[in-house]
N, C-alpha and C positions, 0 to 999 in steps of 0.2 A: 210535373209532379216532383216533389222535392226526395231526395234519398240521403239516408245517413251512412254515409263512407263507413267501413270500420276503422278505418285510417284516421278519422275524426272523434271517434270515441275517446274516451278516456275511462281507465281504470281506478278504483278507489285502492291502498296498501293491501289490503285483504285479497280483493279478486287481482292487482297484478301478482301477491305473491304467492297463490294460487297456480298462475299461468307460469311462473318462473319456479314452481316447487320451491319457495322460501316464506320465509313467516313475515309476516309487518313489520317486528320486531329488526330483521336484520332489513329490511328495506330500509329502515329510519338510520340503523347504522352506516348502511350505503351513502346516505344520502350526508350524515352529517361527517361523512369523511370523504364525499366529492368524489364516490367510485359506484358505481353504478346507472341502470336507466336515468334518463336526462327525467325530470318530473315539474309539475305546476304546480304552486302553492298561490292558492286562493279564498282571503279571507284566511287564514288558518287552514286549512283541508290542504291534505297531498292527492294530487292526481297524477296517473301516470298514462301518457299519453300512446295508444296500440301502435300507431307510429314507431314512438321511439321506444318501445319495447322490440318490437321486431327487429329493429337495428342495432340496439344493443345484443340481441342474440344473435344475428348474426356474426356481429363483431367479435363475440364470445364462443364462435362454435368452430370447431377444428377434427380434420381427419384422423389426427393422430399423436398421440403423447410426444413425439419427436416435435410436429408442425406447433404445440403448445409449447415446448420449451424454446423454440426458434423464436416466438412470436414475445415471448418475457424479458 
């Protein structure tokens, strides 16, 4: 039987910037300044892959105001 990874979904600007508390709006600015989740543009349409959302949060998450400015 076949199963859908969540890891293979993908997210449309709305529902990822939902999961990341941001608006579409700044997702599209992310995107057109090369700083943020890695995404798929298909036909026209942005997807954002749950993959690489979890890994960009990761990469974005820190114990502590000190371990964020070390990391800058």
């Amino acid at each position: 039987m076949w199963r859908l990874k969540m890891e293979n979904v993908c997210l449309t600007p709305d529902k990822a910037g939902r999961l990341l508390n941001r608006t579409p709006k700044t997702l599209k600015r992310w995107r057109d300044k090369g700083v943020g989740p890695k995404f798929l543009a298909v036909h026209g349409r942005y997807l954002y892959p749950v993959a690489e959302l979890r890994e960009w949060m990761a990469a974005n998450t820190f114990g502590s105001s000190a371990e964020l400015n070390r990391a800058a």
